[in-house]
N, C-alpha and C positions, 0 to 999 in steps of 0.2 A: 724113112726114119720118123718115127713120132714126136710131137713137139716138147716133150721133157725128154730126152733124150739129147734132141738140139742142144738142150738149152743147158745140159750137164756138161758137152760136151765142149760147149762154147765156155761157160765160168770157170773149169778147169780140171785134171785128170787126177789130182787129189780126191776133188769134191765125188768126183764120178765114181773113184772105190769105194769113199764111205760109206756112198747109199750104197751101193750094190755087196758090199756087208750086212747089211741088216738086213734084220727075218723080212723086213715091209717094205716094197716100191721105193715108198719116198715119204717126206712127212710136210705137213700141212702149219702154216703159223699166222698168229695173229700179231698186226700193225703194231707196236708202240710208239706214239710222239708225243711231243709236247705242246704246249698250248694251254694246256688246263681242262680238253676233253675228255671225256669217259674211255678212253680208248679199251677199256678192259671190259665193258658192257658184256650183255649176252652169255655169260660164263659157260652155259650148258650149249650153245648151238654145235661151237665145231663139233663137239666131240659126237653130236648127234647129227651130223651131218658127215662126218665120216665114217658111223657108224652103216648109215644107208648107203650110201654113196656103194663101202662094201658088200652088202648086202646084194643092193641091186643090179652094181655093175661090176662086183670085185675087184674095184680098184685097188685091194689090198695096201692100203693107207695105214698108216700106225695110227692106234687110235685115239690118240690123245694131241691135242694141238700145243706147238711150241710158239713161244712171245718172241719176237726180233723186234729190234730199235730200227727206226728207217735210215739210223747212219751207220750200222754196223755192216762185217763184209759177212756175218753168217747170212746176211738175207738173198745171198746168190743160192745159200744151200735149198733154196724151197721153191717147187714150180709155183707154187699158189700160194699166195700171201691175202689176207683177209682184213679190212678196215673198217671199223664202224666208231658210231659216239654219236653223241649228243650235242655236242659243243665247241668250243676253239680247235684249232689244229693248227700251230705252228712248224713246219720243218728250221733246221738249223742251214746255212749252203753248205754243211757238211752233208747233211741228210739229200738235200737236194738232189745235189751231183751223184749221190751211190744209188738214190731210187731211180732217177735219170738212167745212168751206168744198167742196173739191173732190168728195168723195161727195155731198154735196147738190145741187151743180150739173151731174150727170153725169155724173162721173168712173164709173171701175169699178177698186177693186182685186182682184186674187188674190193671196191670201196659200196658200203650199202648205209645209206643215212637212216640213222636210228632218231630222224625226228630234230633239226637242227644244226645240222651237220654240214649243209647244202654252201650257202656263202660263203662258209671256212677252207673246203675241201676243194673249192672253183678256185680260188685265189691260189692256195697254194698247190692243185697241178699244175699252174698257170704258169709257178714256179721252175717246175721240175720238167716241162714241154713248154717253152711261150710262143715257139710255133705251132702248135696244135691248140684246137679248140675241142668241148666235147659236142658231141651229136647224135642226135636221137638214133639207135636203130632200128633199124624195118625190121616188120617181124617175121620178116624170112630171113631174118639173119641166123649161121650156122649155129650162135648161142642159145637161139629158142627154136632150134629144131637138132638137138643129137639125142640122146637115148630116148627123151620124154618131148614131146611137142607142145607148143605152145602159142598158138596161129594166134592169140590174143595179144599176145607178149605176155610181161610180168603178171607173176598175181597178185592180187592185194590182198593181204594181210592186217592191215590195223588202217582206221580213217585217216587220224590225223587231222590235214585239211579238207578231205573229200575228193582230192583230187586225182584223177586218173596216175596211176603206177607209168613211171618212166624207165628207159635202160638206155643211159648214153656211154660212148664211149670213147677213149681217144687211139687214133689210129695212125699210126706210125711206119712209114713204109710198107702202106699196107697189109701189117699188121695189128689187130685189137689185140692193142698190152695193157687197155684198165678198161674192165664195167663196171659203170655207177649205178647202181639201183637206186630209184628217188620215189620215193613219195609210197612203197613198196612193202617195209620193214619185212626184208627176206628173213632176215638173222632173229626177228621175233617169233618167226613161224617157227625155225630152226629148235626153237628151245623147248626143253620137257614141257608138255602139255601143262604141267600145274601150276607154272608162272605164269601164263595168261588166259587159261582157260579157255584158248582158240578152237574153234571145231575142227575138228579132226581132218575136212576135206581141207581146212586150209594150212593145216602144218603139212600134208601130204603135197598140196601144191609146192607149199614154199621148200619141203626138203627136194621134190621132184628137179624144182630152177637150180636147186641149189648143185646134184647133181649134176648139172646138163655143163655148169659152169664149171665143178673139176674137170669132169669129160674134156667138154671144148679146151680149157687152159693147157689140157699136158696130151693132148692128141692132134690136135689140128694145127698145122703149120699153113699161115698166109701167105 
């Protein structure tokens, strides 16, 4: 059984008709919290990364991404839920305990730092797992090796600080239920070419990770 499948059949048998009424697999949403960060940043990535994602691995994704609150109970409806920003991120202990709730029953987040995001996002998973730390992964881990490889790890898309592209994660009875992209900006590579005027080999890396990370989230069970 593949791991969106688990993870439908774990959150409940309501949820499991819904999607299997629609024309598309399943659909794809982006983080909302509070705090006072950008949480809405990157407008154009998901939609262009489920655009590929179809393309190259017909994960027949709907192609438009939907916004969830991290306290609300739609966020069981999504194997893959998406976070980035700039800035603060506050959860509420409402929010806590349903992202808590949802990572344990096979949820998957990406959290990818758009550039300041980093000391906000460490404190509050801190929150949401305080047994868990995050940690770097080797890059033979199965997330930078499914459709597209990636023996370097991450790719780097924007300087920033200069500093080498990071992927930590937090691992939860052995299994990875969040990857952090740091230092990275996966989600900037994600977007139409004419907002940053990135070369072309680097929006194709960063849509390539980007796939490998729906792949990994809704097929691979730990």
């Amino acid at each position: 059984m593949n791991r969106f499948l688990l993870f439908v059949l774990i959150v409940c048998c309501s949820s499991f008709s819904a999607v299997q009424a629609q024309p598309y697999a399943y659909r794809i949403a982006k983080l909302k919290y509070n705090g006072g960060g950008d949480w809405y940043s990157n407008k154009t990535s998901l939609p262009n990364l489920i655009k590929f994602a179809n393309q190259q691995l017909r994960m027949n994704i709907f192609p438009e991404e939907d916004i969830v609150d991290a306290g609300s109970p739609d966020l069981f409806s999504y194997p893959f839920v998406h976070m980035t920003g700039h800035g603060n991120v506050l959860f509420s202990e409402g929010d806590v305990q349903n992202m808590r709730r949802y990572l344990m029953s096979g949820g998957f987040l990406h959290v990818d730092d758009n550039y300041g995001l980093d000391k906000f996002i460490r404190r509050e998973m801190k929150r949401v797992f305080p047994e868990l730390s995050f940690v770097e992964l080797p890059f033979t881990h199965p997330i930078y090796n499914q459709k597209f490889k990636f023996p370097n790890g991450l790719p780097k898309v924007h300087e920033h600080d200069g500093k080498a592209p990071q992927g930590f994660g937090l691992i939860y009875q052995g299994r990875l239920v969040c990857f952090y992209s740091y230092e990275c900006d996966l989600g900037n590579g994600w977007e139409d070419q004419a907002v940053y005027n990135d070369p072309e080999s680097a929006r194709q890396a960063a849509l390539r990770m980007g796939a490998n990370l729906l792949q990994y989230a809704t097929t691979v069970v730990n």
